[in-house]
Each structure stands twice: as C-alpha cells, then as structure tokens.
Kinemage of the C-alpha trace (Angstrom):
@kinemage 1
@onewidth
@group {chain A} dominant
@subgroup {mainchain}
@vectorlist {calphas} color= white
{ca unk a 1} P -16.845 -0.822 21.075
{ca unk a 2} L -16.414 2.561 20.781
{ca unk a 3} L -12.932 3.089 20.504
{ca unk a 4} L -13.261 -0.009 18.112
{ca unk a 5} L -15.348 1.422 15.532
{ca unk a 6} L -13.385 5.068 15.868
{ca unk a 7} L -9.600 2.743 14.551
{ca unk a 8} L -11.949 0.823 12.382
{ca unk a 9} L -12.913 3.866 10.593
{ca unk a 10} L -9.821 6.003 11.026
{ca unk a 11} L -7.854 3.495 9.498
{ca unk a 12} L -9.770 2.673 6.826
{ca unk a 13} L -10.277 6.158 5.781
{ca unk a 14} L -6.107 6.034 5.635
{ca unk a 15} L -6.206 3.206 3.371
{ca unk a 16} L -8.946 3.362 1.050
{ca unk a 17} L -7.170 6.275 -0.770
{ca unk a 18} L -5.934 5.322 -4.059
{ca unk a 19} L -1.938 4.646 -3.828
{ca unk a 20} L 0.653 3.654 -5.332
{ca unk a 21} L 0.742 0.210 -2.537
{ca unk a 22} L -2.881 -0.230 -3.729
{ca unk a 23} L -2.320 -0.058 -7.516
{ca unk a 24} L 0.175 -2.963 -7.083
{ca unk a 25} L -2.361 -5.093 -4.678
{ca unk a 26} L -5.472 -4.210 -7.523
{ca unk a 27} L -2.512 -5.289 -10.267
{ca unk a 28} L -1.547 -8.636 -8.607
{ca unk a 29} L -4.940 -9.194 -7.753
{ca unk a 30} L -6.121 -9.132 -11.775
{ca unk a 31} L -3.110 -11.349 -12.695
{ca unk a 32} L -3.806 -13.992 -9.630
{ca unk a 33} L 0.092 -13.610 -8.780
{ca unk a 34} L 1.001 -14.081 -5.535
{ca unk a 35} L -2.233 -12.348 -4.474
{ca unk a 36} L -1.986 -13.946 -0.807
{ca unk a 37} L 1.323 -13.062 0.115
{ca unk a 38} L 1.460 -9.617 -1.341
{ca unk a 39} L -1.990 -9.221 0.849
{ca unk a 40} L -0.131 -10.727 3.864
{ca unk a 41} L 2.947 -8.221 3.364
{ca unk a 42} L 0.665 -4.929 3.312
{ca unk a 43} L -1.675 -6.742 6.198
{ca unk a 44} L 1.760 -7.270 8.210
{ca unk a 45} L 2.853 -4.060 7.371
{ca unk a 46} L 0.429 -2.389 8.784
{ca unk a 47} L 0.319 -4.319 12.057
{ca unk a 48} L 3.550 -3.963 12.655
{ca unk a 49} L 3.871 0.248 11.915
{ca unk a 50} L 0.735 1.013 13.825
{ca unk a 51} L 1.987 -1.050 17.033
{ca unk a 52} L 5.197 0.618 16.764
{ca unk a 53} L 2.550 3.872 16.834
{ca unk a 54} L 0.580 2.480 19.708
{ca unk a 55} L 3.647 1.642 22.126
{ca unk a 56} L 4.777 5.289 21.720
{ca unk a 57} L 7.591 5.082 18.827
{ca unk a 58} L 5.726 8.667 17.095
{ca unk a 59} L 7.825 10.507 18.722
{ca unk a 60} L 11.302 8.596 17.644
{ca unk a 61} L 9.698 9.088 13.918
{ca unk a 62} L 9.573 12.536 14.817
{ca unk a 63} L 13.036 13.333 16.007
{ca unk a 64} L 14.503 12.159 13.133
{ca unk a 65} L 13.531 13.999 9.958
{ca unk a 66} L 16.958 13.507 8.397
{ca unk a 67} L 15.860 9.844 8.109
{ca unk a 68} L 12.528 10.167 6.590
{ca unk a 69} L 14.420 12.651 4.339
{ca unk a 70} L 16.277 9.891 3.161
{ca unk a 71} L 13.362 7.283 2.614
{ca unk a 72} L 11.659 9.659 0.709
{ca unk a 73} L 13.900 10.193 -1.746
{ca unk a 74} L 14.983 6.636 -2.345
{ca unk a 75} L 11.046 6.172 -2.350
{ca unk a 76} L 10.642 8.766 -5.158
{ca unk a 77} L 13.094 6.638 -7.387
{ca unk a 78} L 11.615 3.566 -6.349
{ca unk a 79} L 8.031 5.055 -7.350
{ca unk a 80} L 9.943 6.048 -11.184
{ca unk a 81} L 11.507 3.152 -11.716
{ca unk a 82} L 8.189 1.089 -10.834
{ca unk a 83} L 5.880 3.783 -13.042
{ca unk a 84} L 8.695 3.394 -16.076
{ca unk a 85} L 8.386 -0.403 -15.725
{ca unk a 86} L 4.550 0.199 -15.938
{ca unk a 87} L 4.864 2.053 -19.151
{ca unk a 88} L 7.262 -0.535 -20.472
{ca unk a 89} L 4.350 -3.089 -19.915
{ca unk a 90} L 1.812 -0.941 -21.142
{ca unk a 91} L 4.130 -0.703 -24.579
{ca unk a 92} L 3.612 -4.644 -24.770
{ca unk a 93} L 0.516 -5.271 -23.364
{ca unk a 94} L -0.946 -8.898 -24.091
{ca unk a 95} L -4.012 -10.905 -23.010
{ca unk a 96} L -4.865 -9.913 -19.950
{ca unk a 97} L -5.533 -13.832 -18.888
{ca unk a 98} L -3.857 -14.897 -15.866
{ca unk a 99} L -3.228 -18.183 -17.415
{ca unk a 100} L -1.460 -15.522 -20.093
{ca unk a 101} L 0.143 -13.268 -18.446
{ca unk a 102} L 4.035 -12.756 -17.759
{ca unk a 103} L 4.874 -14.290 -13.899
{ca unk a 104} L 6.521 -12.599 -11.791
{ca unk a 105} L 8.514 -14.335 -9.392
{ca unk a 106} L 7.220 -14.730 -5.891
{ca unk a 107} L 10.521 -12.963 -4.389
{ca unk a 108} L 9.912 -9.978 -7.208
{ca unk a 109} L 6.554 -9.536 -6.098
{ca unk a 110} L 7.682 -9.662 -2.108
{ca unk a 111} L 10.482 -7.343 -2.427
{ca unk a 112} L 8.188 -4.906 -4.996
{ca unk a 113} L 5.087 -4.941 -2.469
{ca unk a 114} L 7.519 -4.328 0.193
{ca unk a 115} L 9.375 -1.212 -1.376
{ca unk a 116} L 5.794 0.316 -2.021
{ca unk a 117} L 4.823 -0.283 1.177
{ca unk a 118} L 8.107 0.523 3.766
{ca unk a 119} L 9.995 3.206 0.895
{ca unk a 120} L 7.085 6.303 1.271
{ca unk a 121} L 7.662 8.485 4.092
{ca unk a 122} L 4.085 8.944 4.699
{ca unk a 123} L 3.338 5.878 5.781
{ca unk a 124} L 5.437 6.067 8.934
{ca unk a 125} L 3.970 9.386 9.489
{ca unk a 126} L 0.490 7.999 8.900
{ca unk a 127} L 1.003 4.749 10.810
{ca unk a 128} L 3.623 5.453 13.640
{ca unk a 129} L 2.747 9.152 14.018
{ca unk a 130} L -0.759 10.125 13.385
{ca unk a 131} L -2.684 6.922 13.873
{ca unk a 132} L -0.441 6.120 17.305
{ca unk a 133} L -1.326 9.543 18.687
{ca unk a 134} L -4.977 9.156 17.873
{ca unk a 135} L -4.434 5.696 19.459
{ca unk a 136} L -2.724 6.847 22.632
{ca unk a 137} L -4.995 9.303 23.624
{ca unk a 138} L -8.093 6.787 23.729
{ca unk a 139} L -6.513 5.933 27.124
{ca unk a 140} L -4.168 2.872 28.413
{ca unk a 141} L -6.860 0.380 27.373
{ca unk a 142} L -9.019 2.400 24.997
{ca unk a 143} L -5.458 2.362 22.750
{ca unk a 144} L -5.507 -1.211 22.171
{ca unk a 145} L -9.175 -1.693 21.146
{ca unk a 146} L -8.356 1.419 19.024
{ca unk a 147} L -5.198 -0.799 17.205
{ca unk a 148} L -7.913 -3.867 17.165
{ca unk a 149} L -9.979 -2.020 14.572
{ca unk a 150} L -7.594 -0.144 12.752
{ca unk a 151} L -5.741 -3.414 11.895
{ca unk a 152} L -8.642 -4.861 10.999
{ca unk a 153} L -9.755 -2.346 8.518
{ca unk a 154} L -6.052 -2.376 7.001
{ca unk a 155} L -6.455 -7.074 6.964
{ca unk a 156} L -10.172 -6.626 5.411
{ca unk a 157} L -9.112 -3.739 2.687
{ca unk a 158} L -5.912 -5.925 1.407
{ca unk a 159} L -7.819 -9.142 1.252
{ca unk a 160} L -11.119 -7.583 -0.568
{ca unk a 161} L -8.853 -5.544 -2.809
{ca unk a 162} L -6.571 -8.823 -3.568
{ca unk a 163} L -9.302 -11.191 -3.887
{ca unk a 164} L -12.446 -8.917 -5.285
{ca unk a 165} L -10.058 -8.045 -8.055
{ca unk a 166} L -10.731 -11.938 -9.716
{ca unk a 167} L -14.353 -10.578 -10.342
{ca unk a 168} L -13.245 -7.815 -12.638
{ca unk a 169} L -11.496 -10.338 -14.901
{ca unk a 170} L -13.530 -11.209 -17.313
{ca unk a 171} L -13.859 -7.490 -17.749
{ca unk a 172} L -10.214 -6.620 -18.624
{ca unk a 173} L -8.836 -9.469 -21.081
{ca unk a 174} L -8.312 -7.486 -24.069
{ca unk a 175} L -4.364 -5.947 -24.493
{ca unk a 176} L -6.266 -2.075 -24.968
{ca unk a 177} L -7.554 -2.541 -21.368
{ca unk a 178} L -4.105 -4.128 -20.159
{ca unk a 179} L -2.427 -0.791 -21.337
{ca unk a 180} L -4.894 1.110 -20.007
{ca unk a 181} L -4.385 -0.004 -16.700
{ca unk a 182} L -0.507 -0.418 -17.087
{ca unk a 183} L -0.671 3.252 -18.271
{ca unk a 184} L -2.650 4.702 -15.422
{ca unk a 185} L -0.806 2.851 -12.885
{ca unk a 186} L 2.492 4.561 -14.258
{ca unk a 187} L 1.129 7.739 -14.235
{ca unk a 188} L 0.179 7.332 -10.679
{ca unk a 189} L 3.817 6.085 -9.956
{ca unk a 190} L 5.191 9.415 -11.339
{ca unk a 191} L 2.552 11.562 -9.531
{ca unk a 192} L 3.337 9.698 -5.884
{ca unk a 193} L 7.210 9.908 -6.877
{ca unk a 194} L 6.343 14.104 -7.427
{ca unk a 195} L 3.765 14.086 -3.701
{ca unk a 196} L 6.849 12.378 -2.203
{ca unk a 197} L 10.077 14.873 -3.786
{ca unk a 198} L 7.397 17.963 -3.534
{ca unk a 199} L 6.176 17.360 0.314
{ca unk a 200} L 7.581 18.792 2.906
C-alpha cells in the first residue's frame, strides 16, 4: 500500500499542474465534445509512457537527446499554432452553450489531444524518465504497485477534469467569458511553446 499511495501521489503531483494537455481536456470538457475519448487518449497516454518508464526504457529516452531535440521543437510550433487558433476563437467568441458551440470533429479533437499530449518533450522525461526511475527503485514488485497508483491518479485527474467541467457551465455562457477563456488558453499555448524552445 505503500508504494501505492507514494505513485498515487507522485503522479498526481505531475499532472495536476496547469498545461497546455489540461487546458484542452478543461476546453472539451465545457463544450461536451468528445469529452470521453479525449479523456481516454491522455488516460492511455499515460499508461502507456509510464510502462515504457517502469520496464526500463529511461535510459533509451536518455541516450537520445537529438530526438527529444526534435519533438520539442515541432512541439513549440504545435503549441503556436494551437495558442493562435485560440486567439482566433477568442476574436469570435459566441454562446458558450454546448448545444451552440462550433463542433469539432471527433478525428480533430483525437489528433489535437494527441499532439498536446505525445509533441512536449517533457512528458517523456516526466513519464519514461523520472517517474520510471522513481518506479524502479521501489524494488521488482514494489515497481508495479508504484505504476498501479500513478496510473490511477493520471485515469481519475482526466475523467474529473473532463467530466467536472459540465458543472461550471452554467457559469461560462456569455461570449465575454468564452474569450476569456479562449484568450488565456492562448496565452498559455505561447508561454508552453517559450518553456519548450527556452529549456534545456
């Protein structure tokens, strides 16, 4: 139980941070698009990065900066081009309604959720690297109870961020708030895309 509360905790002190993966989930989550698969692409995500962690694949991460040098950048421009779309929104913000708002397509929203999510360097360093060494060195079995909890702080943060969003609703149907949001979240875009070109 031990080693189940320590990943439990570890990994949800990963997640919780405000990012530019978690604007999009909050986002989605507001509109009612596509909430349950963009939760089940970050949930998978996760599962699959930190395994990769757990069965010892930190160190390939590691030999290879050349590689993360490479997502990072095309993660940066991902991050701009998402923030500028944001601002572009925020221009023409509308009701705020899900019955009102513009769709997006359920392969837009898959391929967007999965950009944020698999384009940022620091999530295979956060994942793969950091949470599979803390992992590993809870001991053969320890590891696995270890993955147990941090998965399952990663599955109950996606589907409470997805789903709680529906109570704020009522809140934010007025176009101001819409650009509010649609504003902040671009800002945030352009201030990952910065953390990302900036970071070492």
């Amino acid at each position: 139980m031990t080693h189940l509360l320590t990943g439990f905790l570890t990994g949800l002190g990963l997640i919780v941070a405000i990012g530019s993966q978690n604007a999009f989930v909050l986002r989605q989550g507001l509109l009612r698009h596509h909430v349950g698969l963009v939760v089940v692409i970050c949930a998978l995500g996760d599962i699959v990065l930190e395994l990769a962690g757990v069965l010892g694949m930190g160190a390939v991460v590691s030999a290879h900066p050349d590689a993360l040098r490479v997502i990072k950048w095309l993660g940066a421009a991902y991050l701009v081009w998402f923030g500028l779309n944001s601002f572009k929104n925020a221009r023409h913000a509308g009701s705020l309604s899900p019955a009102d708002a513009p769709p997006m397509s359920r392969r837009a929203a898959a391929a967007t959720v999965a950009g944020l999510t698999f384009l940022n360097p620091h999530v295979y360093l956060d994942t793969v690297v950091m949470l599979g060494t803390v992992a590993n060195s809870h001991g053969a079995q320890g590891r696995w109870w270890f993955y147990v909890g941090s998965i399952s702080a990663s599955v109950l943060w996606f589907v409470a961020l997805g789903l709680g969003a529906r109570l704020l609703t009522p809140l934010v149907r007025n176009a101001r708030t819409w650009q509010v949001i649609d504003t902040f979240v671009g800002v945030m875009m352009f201030v990952f895309a910065a953390l990302l070109v900036t970071s070492s």
